[in-house]
Backbone as numpy.savetxt, mean C-alpha at the origin, in Angstrom:
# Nx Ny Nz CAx CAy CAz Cx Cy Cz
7.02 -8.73 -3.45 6.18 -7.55 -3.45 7.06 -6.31 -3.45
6.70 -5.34 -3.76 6.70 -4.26 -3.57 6.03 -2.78 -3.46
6.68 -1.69 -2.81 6.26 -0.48 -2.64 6.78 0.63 -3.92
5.63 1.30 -4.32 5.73 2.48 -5.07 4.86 3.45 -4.42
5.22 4.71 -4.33 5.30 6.14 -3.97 5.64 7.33 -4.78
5.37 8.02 -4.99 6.11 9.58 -5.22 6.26 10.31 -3.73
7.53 10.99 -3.74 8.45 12.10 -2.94 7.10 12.83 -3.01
7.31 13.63 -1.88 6.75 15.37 -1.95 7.04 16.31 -2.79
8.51 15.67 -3.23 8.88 16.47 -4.79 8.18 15.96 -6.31
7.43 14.99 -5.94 7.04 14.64 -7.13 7.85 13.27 -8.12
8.63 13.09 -7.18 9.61 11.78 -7.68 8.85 10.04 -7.23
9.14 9.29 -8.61 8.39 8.21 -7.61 9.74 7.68 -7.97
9.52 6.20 -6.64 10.16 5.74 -6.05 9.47 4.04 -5.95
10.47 3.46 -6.16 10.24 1.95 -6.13 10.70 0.78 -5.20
10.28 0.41 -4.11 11.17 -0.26 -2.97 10.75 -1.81 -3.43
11.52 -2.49 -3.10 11.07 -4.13 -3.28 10.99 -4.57 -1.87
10.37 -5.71 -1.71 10.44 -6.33 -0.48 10.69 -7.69 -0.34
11.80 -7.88 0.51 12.81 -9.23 0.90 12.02 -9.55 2.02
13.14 -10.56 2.17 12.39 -11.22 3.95 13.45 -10.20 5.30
14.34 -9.54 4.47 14.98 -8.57 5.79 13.63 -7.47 6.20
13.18 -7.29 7.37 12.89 -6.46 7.83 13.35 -4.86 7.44
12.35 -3.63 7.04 12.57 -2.47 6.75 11.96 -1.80 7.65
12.30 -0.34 7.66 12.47 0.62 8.45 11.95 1.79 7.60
10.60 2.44 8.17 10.40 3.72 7.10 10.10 5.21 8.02
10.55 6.11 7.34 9.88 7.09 8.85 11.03 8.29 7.72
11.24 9.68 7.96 11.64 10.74 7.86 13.55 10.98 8.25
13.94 9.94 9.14 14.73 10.29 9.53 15.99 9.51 8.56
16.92 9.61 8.29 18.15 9.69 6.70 18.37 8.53 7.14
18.70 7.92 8.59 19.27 6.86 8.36 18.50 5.35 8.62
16.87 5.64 8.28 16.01 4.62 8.50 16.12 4.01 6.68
15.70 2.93 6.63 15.65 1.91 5.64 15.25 2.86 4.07
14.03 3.40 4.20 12.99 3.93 3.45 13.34 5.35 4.23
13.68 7.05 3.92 13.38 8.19 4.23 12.86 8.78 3.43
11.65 9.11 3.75 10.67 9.75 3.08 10.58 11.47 3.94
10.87 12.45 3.33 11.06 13.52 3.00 9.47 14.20 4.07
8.66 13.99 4.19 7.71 14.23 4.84 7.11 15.08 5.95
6.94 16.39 6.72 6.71 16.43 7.53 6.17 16.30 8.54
5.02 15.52 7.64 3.67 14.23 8.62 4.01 13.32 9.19
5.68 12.41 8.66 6.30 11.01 9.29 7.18 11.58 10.34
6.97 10.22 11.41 7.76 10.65 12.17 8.69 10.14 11.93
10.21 9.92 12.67 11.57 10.41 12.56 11.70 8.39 11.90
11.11 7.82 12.74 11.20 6.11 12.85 9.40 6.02 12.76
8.84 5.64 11.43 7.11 5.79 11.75 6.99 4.06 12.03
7.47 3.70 11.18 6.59 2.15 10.71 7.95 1.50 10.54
7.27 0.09 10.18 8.78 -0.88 9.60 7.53 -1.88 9.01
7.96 -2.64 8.14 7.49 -4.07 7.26 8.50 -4.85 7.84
8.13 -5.86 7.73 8.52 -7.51 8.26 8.04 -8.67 7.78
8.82 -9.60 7.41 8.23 -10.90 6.66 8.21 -11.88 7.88
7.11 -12.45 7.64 6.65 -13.99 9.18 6.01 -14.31 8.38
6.09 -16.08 8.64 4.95 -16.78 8.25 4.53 -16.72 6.52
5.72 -16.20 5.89 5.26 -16.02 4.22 4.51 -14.96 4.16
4.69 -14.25 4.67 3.67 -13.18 4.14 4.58 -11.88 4.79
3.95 -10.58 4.58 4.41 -9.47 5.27 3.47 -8.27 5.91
4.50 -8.34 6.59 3.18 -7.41 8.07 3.93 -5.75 8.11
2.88 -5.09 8.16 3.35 -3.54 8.63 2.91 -3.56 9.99
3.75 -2.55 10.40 3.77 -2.57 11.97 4.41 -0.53 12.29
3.42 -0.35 12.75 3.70 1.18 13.41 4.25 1.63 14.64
4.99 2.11 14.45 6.53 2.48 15.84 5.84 3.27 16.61
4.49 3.64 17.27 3.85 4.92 17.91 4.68 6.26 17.47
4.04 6.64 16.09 4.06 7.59 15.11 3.20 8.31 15.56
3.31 9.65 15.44 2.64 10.76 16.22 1.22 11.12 15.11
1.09 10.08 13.62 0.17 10.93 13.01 -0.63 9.24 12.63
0.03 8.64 12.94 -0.54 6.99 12.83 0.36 6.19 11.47
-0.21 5.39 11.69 0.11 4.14 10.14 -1.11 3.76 9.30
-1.68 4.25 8.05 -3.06 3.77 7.93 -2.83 2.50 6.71
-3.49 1.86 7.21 -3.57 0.36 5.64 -5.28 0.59 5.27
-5.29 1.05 3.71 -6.60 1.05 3.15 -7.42 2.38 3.90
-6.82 3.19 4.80 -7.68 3.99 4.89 -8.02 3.82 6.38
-7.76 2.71 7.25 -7.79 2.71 8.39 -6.55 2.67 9.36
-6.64 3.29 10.43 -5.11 3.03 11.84 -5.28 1.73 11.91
-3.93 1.36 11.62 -3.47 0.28 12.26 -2.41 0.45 12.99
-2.00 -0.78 14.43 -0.67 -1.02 14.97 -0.08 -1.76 14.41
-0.43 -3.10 13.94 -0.22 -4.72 13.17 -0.67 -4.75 12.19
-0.61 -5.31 11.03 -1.51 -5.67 9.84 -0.75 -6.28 8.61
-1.42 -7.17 8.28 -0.93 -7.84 7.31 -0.84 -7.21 5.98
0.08 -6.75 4.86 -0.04 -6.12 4.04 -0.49 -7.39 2.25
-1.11 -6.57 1.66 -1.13 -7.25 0.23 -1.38 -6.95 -0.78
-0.97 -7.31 -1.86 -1.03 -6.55 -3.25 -2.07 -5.80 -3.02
-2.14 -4.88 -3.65 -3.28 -3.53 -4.33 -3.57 -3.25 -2.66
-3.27 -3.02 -1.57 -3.55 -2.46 -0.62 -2.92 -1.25 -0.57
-3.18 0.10 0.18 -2.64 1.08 0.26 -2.37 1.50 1.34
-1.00 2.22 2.19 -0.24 2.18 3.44 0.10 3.97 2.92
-0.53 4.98 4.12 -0.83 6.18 4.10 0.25 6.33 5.31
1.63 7.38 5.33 1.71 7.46 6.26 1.98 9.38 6.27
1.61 9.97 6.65 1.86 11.65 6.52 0.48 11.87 5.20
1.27 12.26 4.52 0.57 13.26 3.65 1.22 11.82 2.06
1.80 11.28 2.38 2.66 9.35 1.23 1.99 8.92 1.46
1.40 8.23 -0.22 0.61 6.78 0.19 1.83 5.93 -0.54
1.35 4.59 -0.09 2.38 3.53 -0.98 1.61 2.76 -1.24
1.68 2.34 -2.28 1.33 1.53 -3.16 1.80 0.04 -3.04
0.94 -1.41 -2.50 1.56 -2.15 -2.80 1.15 -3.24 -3.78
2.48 -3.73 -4.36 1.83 -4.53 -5.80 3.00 -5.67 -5.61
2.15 -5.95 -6.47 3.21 -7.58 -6.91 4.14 -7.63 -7.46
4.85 -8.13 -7.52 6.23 -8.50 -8.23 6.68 -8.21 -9.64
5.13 -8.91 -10.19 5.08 -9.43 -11.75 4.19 -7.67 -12.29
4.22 -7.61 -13.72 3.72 -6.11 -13.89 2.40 -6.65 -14.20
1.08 -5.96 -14.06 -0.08 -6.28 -14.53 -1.11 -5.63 -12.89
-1.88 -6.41 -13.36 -2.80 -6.73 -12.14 -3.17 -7.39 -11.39
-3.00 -8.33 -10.03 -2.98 -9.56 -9.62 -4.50 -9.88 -9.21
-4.68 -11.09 -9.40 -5.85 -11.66 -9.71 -6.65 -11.21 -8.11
-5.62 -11.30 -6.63 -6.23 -10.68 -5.35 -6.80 -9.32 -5.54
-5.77 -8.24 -6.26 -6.23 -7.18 -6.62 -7.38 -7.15 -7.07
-7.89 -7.79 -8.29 -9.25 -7.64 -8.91 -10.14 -7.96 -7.89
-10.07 -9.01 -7.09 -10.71 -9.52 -6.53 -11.25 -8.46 -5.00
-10.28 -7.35 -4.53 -10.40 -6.65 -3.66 -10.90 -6.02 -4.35
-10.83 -5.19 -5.54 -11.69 -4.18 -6.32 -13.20 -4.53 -6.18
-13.28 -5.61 -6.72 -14.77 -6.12 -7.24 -15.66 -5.94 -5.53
-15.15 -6.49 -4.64 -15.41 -6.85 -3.56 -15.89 -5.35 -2.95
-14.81 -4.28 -2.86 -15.16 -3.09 -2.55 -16.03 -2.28 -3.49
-16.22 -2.84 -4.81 -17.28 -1.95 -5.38 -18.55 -2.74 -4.73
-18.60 -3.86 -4.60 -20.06 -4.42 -4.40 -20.15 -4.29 -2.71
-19.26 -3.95 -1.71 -19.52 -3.55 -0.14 -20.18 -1.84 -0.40
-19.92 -1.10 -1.41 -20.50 0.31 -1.66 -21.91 -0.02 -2.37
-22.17 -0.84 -2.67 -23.43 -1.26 -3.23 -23.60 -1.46 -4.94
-22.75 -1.40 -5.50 -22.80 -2.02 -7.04 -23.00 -3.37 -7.03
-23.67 -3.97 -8.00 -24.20 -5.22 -8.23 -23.56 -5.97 -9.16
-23.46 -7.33 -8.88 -22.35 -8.03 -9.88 -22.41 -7.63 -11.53
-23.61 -7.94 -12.01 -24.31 -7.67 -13.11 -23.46 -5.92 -13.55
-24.03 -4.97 -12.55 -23.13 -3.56 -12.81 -21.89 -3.79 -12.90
-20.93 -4.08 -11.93 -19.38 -4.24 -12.25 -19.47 -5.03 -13.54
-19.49 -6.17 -14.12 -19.43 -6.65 -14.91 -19.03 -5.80 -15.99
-20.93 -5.22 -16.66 -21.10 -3.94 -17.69 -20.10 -2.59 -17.36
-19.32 -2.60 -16.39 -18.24 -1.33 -16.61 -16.77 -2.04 -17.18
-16.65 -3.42 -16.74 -15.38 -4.07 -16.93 -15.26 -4.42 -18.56
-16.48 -4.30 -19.31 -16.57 -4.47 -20.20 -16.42 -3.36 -21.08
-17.43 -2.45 -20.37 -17.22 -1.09 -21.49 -15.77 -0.45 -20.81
-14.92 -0.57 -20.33 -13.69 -0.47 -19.64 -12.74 -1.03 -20.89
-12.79 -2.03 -21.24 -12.15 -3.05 -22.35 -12.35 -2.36 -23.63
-13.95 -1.94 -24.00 -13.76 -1.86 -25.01 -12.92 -0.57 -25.86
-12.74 0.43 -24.71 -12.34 1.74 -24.64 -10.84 1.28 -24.96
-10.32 0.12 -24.56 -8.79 0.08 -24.65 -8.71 -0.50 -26.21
């Protein structure tokens, strides 16, 4: 997996993720420094357990959000989004495209807002034909 972002300057930025444990927060000599004045100095870190990878928030003075909610712990995964200041990051898969979990979180969150299978469908289609 990995993380994509743009700087506050407008630069994006591409991190990959190993099984070493990372370090993200504002301050130069953490893993990830993100330029920010919303992060704190040490905000968050990622960690691989168990095959998978977890974000985890250092009691950051503005929080850690995954998808839009505070978290302390949380398991991270493709097409999820990790807000920390005013940075979101982006996380995706390995491979370039769209991963089949991704679609599957899309579809899922259009139909928890109330779209109907039948509706998603007819946009995924007229979506296609536009390309």
């Amino acid at each position: 997996m990995r993380l994509r972002y743009k700087t506050p300057g407008g630069e994006e930025k591409v991190i990959e993720l190993t099984e070493k444990a990372i370090t993200i927060g504002r301050n130069p000599e953490v893993d990830v420094a993100i330029d920010d004045k919303m992060i704190s100095r040490i905000h968050c870190g990622i960690s691989f357990w168990d095959n998978a990878y977890f974000l985890r928030d250092f009691n950051s003075n503005n929080g850690t959000f995954l998808n839009d909610r505070e978290v302390s712990v949380a398991r991270i995964n493709p097409g999820d989004s990790i807000r920390l200041g005013d940075t979101v990051l982006a996380v995706e898969d390995e491979a370039p495209g769209t991963s089949n979990s991704t679609v599957i979180r899309e579809v899922k969150q259009k139909m928890d807002s109330g779209k109907g299978y039948h509706t998603i469908l007819q946009e995924i289609i007229q979506e296609e034909k536009k390309k």
